[in-house]
PLY file of the C-alpha trace (Angstrom):
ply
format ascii 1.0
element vertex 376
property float x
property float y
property float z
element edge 375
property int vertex1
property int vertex2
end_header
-7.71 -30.77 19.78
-4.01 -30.94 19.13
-3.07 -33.64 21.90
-6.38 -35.36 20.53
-4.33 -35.50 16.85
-1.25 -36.02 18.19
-2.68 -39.04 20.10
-4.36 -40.44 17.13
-1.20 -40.22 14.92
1.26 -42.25 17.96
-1.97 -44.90 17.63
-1.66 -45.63 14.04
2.07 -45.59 14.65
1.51 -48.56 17.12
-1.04 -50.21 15.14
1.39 -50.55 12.91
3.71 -52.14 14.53
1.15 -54.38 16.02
0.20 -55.79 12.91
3.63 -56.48 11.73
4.20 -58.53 14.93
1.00 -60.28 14.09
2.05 -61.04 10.61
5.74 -61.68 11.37
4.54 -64.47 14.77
2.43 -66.24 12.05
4.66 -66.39 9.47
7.42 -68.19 11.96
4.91 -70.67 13.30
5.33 -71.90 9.50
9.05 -71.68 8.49
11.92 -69.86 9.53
12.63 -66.59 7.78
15.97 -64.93 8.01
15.74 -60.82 9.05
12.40 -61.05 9.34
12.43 -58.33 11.37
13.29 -55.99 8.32
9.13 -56.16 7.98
9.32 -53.71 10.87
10.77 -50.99 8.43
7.92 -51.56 6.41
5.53 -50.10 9.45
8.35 -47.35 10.04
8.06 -45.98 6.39
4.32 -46.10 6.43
3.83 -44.03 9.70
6.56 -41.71 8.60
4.22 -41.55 5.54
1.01 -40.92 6.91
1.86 -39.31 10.45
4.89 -37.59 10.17
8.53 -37.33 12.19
7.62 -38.20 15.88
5.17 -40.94 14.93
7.45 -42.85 12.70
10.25 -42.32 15.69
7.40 -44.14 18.26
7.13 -46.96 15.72
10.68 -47.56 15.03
11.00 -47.61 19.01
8.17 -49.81 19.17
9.20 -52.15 16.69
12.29 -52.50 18.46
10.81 -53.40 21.82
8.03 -55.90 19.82
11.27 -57.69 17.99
13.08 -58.05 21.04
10.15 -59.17 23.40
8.14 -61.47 21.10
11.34 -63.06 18.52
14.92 -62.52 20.41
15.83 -65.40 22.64
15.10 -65.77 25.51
10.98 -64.42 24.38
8.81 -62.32 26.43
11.39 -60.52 27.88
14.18 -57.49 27.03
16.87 -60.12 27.74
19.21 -60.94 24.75
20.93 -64.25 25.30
23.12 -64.06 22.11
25.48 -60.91 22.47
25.53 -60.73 18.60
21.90 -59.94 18.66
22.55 -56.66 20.58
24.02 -55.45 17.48
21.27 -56.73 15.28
18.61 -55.11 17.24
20.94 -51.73 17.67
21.59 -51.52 13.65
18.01 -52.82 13.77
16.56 -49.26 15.72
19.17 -47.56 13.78
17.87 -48.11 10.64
14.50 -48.07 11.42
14.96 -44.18 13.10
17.32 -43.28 9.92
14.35 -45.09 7.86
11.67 -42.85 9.37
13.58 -39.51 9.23
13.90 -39.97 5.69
10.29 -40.74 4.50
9.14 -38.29 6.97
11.70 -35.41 5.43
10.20 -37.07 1.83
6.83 -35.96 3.27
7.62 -32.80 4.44
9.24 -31.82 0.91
5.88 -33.52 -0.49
4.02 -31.08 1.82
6.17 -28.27 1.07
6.26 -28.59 -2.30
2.15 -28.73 -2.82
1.75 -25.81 -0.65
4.13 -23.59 -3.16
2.16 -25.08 -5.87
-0.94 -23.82 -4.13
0.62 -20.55 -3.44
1.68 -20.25 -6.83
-1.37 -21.13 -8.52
-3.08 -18.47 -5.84
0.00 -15.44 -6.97
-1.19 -16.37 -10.19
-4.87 -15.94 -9.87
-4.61 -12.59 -7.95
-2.03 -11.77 -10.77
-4.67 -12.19 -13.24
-7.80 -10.82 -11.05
-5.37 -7.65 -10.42
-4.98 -7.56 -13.97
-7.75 -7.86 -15.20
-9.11 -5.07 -12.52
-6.51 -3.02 -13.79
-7.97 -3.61 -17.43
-10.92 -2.86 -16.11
-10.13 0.57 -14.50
-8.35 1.82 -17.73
-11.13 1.21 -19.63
-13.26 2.83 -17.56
-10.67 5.79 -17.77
-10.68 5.49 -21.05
-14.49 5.89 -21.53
-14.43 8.74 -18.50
-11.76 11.15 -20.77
-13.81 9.90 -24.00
-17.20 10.98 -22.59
-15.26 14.31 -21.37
-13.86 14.86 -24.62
-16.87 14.46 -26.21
-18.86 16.46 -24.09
-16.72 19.12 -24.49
-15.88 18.76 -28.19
-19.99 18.35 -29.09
-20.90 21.05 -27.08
-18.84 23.87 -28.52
-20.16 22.56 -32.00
-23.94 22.28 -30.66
-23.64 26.23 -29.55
-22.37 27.90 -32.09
-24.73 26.91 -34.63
-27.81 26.99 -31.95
-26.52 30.43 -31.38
-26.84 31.60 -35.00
-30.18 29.97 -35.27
-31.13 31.46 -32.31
-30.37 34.61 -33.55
-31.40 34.50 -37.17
-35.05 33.53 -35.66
-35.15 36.14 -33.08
-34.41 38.63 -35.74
-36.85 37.85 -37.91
-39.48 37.36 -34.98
-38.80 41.42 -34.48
-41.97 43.34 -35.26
-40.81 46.66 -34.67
-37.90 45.98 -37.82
-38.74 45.99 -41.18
-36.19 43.75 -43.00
-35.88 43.63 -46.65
-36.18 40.52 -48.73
-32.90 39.73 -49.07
-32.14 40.40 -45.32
-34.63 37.79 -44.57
-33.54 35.60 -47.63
-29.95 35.95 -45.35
-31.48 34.88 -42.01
-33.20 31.98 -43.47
-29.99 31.11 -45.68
-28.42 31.05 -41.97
-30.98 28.90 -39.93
-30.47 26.42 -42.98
-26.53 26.07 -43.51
-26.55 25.90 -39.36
-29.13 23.36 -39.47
-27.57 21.61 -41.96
-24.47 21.88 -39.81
-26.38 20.44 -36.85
-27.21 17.94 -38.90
-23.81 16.38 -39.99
-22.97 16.60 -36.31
-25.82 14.17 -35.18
-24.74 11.71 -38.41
-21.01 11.80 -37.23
-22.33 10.65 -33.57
-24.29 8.03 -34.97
-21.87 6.79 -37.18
-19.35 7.02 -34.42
-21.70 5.07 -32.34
-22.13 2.51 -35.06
-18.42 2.28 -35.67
-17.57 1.31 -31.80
-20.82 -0.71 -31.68
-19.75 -2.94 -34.36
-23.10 -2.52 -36.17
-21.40 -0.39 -39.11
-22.47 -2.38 -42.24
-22.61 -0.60 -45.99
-25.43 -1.47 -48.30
-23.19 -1.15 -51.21
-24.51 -0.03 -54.96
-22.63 0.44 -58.26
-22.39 4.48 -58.89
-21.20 6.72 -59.89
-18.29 9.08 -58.41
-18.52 11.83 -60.54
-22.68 12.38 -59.36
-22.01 12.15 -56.01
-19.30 14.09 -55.92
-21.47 16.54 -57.42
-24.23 16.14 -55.00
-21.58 16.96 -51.66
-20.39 19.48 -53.57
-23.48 21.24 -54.13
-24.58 20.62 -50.87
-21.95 22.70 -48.97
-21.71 25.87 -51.90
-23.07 27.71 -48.54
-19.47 26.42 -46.70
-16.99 26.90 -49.73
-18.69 30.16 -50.87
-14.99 31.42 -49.95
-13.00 28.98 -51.76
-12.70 28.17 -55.29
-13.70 24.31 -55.52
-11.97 22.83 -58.77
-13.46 19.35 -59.84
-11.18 16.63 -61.42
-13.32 13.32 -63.17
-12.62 11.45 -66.23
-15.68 10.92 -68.10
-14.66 7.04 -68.38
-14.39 6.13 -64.54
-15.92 3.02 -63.87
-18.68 2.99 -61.93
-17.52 1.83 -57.70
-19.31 -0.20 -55.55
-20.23 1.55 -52.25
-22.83 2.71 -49.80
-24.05 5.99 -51.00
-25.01 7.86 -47.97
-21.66 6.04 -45.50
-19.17 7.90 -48.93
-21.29 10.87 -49.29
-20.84 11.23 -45.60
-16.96 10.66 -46.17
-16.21 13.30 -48.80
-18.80 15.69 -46.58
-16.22 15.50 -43.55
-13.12 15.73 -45.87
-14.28 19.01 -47.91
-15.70 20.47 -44.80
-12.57 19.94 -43.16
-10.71 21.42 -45.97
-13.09 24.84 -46.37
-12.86 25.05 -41.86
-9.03 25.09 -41.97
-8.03 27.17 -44.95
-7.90 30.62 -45.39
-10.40 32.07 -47.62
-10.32 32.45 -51.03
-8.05 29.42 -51.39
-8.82 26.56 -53.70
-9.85 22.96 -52.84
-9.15 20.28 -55.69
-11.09 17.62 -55.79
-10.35 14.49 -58.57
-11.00 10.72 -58.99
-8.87 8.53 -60.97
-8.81 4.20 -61.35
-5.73 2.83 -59.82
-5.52 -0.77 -60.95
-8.65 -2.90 -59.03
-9.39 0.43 -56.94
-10.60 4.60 -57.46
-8.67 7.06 -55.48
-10.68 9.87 -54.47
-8.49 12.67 -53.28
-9.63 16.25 -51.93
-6.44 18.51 -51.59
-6.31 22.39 -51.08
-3.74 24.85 -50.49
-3.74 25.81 -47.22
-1.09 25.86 -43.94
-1.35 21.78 -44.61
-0.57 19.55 -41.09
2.46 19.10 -39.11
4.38 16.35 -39.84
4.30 15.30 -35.86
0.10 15.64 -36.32
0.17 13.52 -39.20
-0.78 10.58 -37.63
-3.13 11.59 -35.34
-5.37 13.42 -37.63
-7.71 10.16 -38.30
-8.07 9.97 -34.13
-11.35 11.39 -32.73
-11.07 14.45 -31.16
-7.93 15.56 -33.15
-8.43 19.13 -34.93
-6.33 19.43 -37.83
-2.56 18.98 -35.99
-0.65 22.90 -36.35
-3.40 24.28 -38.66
-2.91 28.21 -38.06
-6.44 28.61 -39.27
-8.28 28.92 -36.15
-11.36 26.72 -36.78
-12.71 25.07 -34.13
-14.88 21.53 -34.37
-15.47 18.19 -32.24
-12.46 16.61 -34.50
-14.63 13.79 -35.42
-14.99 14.09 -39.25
-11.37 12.45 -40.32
-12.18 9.61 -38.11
-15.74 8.76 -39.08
-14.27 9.10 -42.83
-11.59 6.53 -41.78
-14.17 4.16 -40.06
-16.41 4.80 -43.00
-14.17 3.70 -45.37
-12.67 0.69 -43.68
-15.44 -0.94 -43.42
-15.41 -0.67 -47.21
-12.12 -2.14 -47.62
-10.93 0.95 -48.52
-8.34 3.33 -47.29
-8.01 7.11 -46.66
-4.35 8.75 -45.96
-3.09 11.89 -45.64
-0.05 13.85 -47.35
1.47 16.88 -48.68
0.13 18.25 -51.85
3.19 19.03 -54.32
3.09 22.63 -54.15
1.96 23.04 -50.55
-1.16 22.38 -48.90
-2.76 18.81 -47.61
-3.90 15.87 -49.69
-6.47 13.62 -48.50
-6.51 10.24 -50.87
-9.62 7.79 -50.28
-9.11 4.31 -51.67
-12.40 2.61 -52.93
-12.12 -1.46 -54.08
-13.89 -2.21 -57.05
-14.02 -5.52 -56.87
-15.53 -7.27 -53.04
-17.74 -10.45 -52.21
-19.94 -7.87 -51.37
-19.83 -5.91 -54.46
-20.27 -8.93 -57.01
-23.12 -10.01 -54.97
-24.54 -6.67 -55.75
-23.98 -6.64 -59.36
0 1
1 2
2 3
3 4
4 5
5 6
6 7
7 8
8 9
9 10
10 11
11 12
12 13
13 14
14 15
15 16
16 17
17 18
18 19
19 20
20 21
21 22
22 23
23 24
24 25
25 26
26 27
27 28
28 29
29 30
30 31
31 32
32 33
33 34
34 35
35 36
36 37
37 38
38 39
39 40
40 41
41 42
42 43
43 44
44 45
45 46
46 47
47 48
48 49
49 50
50 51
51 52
52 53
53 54
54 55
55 56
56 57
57 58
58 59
59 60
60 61
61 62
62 63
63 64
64 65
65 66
66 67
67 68
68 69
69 70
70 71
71 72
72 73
73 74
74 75
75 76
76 77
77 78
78 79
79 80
80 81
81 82
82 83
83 84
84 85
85 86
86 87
87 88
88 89
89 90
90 91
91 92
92 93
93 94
94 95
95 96
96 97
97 98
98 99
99 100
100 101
101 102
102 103
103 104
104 105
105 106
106 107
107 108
108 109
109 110
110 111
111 112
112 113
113 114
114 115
115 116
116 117
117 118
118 119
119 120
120 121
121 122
122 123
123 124
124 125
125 126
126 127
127 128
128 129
129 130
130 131
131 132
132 133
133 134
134 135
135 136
136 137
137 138
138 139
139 140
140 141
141 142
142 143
143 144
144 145
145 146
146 147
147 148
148 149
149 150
150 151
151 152
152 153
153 154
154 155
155 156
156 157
157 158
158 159
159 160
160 161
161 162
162 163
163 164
164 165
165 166
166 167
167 168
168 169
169 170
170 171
171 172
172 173
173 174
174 175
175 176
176 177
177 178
178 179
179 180
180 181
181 182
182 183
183 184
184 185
185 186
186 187
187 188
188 189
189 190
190 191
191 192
192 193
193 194
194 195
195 196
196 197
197 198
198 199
199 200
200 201
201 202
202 203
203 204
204 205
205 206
206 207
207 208
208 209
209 210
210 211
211 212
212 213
213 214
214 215
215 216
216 217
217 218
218 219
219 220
220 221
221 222
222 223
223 224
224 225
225 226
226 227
227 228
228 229
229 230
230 231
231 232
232 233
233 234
234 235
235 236
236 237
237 238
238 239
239 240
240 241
241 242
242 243
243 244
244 245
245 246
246 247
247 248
248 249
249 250
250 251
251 252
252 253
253 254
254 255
255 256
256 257
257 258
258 259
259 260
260 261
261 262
262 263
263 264
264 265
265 266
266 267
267 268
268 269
269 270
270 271
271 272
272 273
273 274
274 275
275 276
276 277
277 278
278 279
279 280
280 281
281 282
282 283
283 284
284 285
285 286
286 287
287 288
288 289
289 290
290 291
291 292
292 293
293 294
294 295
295 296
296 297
297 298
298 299
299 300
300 301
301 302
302 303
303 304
304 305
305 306
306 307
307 308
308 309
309 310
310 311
311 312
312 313
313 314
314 315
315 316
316 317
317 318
318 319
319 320
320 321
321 322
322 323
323 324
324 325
325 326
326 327
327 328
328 329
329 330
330 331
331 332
332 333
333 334
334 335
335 336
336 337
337 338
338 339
339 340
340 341
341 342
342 343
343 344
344 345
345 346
346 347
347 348
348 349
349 350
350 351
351 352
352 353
353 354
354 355
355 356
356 357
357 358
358 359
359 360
360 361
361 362
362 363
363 364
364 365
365 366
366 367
367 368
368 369
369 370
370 371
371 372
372 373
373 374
374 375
């Protein structure tokens, strides 16, 4: 196949050549042109071109022998009659090899050149397929330690309240034990609260689900703080039993635009986190005041408050209160379902020292959104 090629490239070479000659006899037959025979260089540069070194060498060769057997004195033969035509016809094969060197290096380059842009364009391609595989594989990483972590974090909360249930039910169930009223009032206080418990665990999920679906979208309503503040707070008496909960609202606080159950779901996480990582018998503050086009909701208590290195983290899922010496254990979701929560409200929640010691939580409500005048 090669010598096939290589044989087809040497034919254009002399097909070139042979159609100069053509051209070049009839043009003479008409008038007299001086260094005609630069035409040859013309056949030269096109086979160096098209079919590389050794062809264009062949035609400049060729076009030699044509010039000197058709057009040099005396014709049809290799004899020059004029010595000064030896020189013409030497510069002549001269320049025509030189000629053909060069556009056949200027194809080469050419050559060279397009296959570097190929190879380039082909670096950059795997570049970006290797990338993008590697994007791939962290995310998938990503979602493995996720799925771990919250395997692990859900399942310790699932048990210990299944446990109590458990237990509460199976005492109760015994026949051969006569419990008193409030005994039983206490077992079926417990299967409550740790229902109740199980509860706000399956609403974190699916708001956690929501928030990295993209689906999370409040229904906002004007009302206001100082009822549903009262509504959370009365909800979890069973869970702050051991604290003293102080309550903070000015009578004159404006209603706020918001999704009831998304905020009531907020200031759930934020007090329970409070009453799990503070001693008992401490106090947890809770107070609302307006702040310009905005009401700052802040729950703060007196406890061990958070290391100033766990600060930032506290609003990440799976993050348990930073150094909190208290020893309570959860999935460490409820910060950052309050932090998606409110987001998506416009809002802000933040974290910081209460003056006197302890941790402040501050949620930041907008009262004024597109979403909110459309409401009103």
């Amino acid at each position: 196949m090669r010598s096939v090629a290589a044989l087809r490239l040497y034919a254009i070479a002399l097909g070139s050549v042979a159609l100069v000659t053509v051209l070049i006899g009839a043009a003479l037959t008409r008038v007299h042109i001086a260094s005609i025979a630069m035409l040859y260089l013309i056949a030269v540069l096109g086979t160096a071109t098209f079919a590389g070194r050794r062809a264009a060498v062949v035609a400049a060769v060729a076009s030699f022998l044509a010039y000197n057997w058709f057009f040099v004195e005396p014709v049809h033969t290799f004899q020059v009659g004029d010595p000064d035509e030896w020189f013409a016809l030497v510069l002549f094969l001269v320049t025509a090899v030189i000629t053909g060197e060069l556009a056949a290096q200027l194809r080469e380059r050419a050559r060279e050149a397009a296959e570097r842009e190929r190879e380039t364009i082909h670096l950059y391609e795997e570049r970006d397929r290797l990338r993008e595989a590697a994007t791939e594989a962290e995310v998938l990483r990503r979602a493995d330690d996720l799925k771990t972590a919250l395997l692990g974090a859900v399942s310790h909360d699932l048990r210990t309240p299944l446990a109590s249930i458990i237990a509460s039910a199976g005492s109760l169930r015994q026949r051969d034990v006569q419990w008193s009223d409030s005994e039983r009032d206490g077992f079926l206080a417990d299967i409550e609260n740790e229902a109740r418990r199980l509860g706000r665990i399956v609403a974190n999920l699916l708001d956690l689900s929501r928030m990295e679906s993209g689906t999370l979208r409040p229904e906002r309503g004007w009302y206001d703080v100082a009822a549903l503040v009262d509504d959370v707070v009365g909800r979890l008496r069973a869970l702050t039993g051991g604290h003293a909960v102080r309550v903070s609202i000015p009578d004159d606080l404006p209603p706020v635009p918001l999704d009831y159950v998304e905020i009531d779901q907020v200031l759930t996480n934020v007090i329970e986190n409070a009453a799990r990582h503070t001693p008992g018998g401490s106090t947890i503050w809770i107070a609302a005041q307006r702040d310009g086009d905005a009401v700052t909701i802040s729950v703060s208590d007196d406890g061990p408050g958070i290391a100033p290195n766990a600060r930032a983290r506290i609003f990440d899922p799976f993050v348990r209160g930073g150094d909190r010496r208290s020893g309570a254990r959860g999935a460490g979701l409820g910060l950052a379902i309050a932090r998606g929560l409110v987001e998506a409200h416009g809002g802000a929640i933040t974290a910081d020292d209460r003056p006197g010691g302890g941790t402040r939580i501050r949620i930041t409500l907008p009262l004024r959104t597109e979403t909110a005048l459309t409401a009103s």
